[in-house]
C-alpha positions, 0 to 999 in steps of 0.5 A, a space after each residue: 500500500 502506498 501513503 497516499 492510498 493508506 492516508 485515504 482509507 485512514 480518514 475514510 474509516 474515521 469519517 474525516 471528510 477532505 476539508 476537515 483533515 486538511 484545515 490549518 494544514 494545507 488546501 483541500 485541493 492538496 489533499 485531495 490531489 496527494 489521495 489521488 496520486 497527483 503530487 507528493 507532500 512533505 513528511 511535515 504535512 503528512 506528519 500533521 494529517 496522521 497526527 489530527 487522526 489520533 494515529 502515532 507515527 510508529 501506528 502509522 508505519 506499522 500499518 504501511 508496511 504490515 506485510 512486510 514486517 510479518 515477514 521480518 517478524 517471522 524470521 525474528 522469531 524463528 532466529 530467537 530460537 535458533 540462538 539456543 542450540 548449535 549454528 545451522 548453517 543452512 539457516 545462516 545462509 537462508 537469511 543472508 540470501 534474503 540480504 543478498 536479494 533485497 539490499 536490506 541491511 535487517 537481515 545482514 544485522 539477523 545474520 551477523 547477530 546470529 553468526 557471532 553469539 553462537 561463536 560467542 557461546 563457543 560453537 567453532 566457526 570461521 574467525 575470518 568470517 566473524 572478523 569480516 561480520 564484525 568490522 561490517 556491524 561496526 562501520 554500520 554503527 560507526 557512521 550512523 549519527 542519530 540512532 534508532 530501535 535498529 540500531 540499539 538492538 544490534 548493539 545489544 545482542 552484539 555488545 561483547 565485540 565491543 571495548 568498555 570505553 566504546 560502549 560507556 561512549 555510546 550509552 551516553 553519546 546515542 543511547 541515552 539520545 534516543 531518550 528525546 524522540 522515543 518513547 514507546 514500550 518497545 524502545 522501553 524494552 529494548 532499553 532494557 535488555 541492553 542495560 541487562 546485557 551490558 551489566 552482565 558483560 561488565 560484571 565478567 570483565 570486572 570493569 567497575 565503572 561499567 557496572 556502576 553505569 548500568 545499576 545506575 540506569 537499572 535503579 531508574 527503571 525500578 523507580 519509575 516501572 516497579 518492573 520485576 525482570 528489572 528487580 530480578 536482574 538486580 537482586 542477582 548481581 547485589 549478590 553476586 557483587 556482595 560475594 566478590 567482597 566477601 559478604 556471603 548470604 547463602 539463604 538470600 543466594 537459594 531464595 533467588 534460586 528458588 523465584 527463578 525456577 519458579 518463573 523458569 529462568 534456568 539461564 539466571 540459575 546456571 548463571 549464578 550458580 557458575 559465577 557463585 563458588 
């Protein structure tokens, strides 16, 4: 579906007429030309008619490409399971076919994020091949100035390639940016878990101010959602950073042990149960 053809159908299905969207706007004639596929308008005007529908840019960009994403989101989630057993390559190699045919950069970040976590997690992969992969996710981000969701995802699932510096650079530079301009609970959650990531690579590289950063913005979180991933997370690393100063609590260790096996959480299990000796 083309915008001009989504506008329509929009302002149909709540009743707009042509002069009521277009008042204070622009002419009628001009919407009524952009409807019929006659001229193009700014991104500003159409921002103004989609926003006087009570309908969000992130709602409206959904709609328009819904067929789309469905395919994407397929893909998304068929590679969220594949994370947890060894490298497929006949699936590595169907998703960089789809990167080949469309040019689209979304099922490269697939690729590569699926290629280096399993090497990550010790499957034995080609190393010029990871090489290559990483210095192409790394010029990607490099050259983009203002970040969005995309980018933000690719960071996180990625952020072991990363120096601590370089990370504390961008949290700060692009991260905490995107503040200004996102909010939605997807961001949200995105936000979320790359802070979790980064918490939990910080604490197995031992770098102190890393760790302290991502409490920090934890802590925020905790304050302004009451949200219990966030409380879990932080429960386990107040203790595991208790133990690394000599404070043992062990009925505190086996009470978070517990409420993760309740709620399934056998990763945070094995997690604190290796890294707590």
């Amino acid at each position: 579906m083309e915008h001009n053809e989504l506008l329509k159908l929009l302002r149909k299905e709540r009743n707009f007429t042509q002069e009521k969207l277009a008042e204070g706007i622009s002419h009628r004639n001009t919407l009524s030309s952009f409807e019929n596929g006659g001229i193009k308008i700014s991104f500003t005007i159409l921002l103004k008619y989609i926003k006087r529908l009570n309908i969000s840019l992130e709602e409206y960009e959904f709609i328009l490409n819904e067929k789309e994403l469905e395919g994407k989101k397929k893909v998304s989630v068929e590679l969220s399971k594949k994370y947890l057993n060894p490298f497929d390559i006949n699936f590595a190699n169907e998703i960089l076919d789809m990167y080949i045919d469309t040019k689209d950069f979304y099922y490269y970040s697939l690729y590569a994020q699926y290629y280096l976590v399993r090497e990550y997690k010790g499957d034995a992969l080609d190393k010029n091949e990871q090489r290559k992969i990483a210095k192409k996710i790394i010029n990607y981000l490099d050259k983009i100035q203002t970040w969005g969701r995309f980018e933000l995802v690719i960071f996180s699932n990625c952020l072991f390639l990363f120096e601590d510096k370089y990370i504390r650079f961008n949290f700060v530079e692009s991260i905490q940016y995107m503040k200004i301009y996102l909010d939605s609970s997807n961001y949200s959650r995105d936000l979320q878990n790359f802070i979790i990531n980064g918490l939990s690579l910080s604490y197995t590289r031992k770098n102190e101010a890393n760790i302290q950063l991502f409490l920090s913005e934890l802590d925020k979180i905790i304050s302004n959602s009451d949200d219990m991933q966030a409380k879990m997370v932080k429960n386990i690393f107040s203790l595991l950073l208790n133990h690394d100063q000599g404070i043992d609590n062990e009925n505190e260790k086996r009470r978070i042990v517990n409420t993760l096996e309740l709620l399934d959480e056998m990763e945070w299990v094995d997690y604190i149960e290796k890294v707590y000796t």
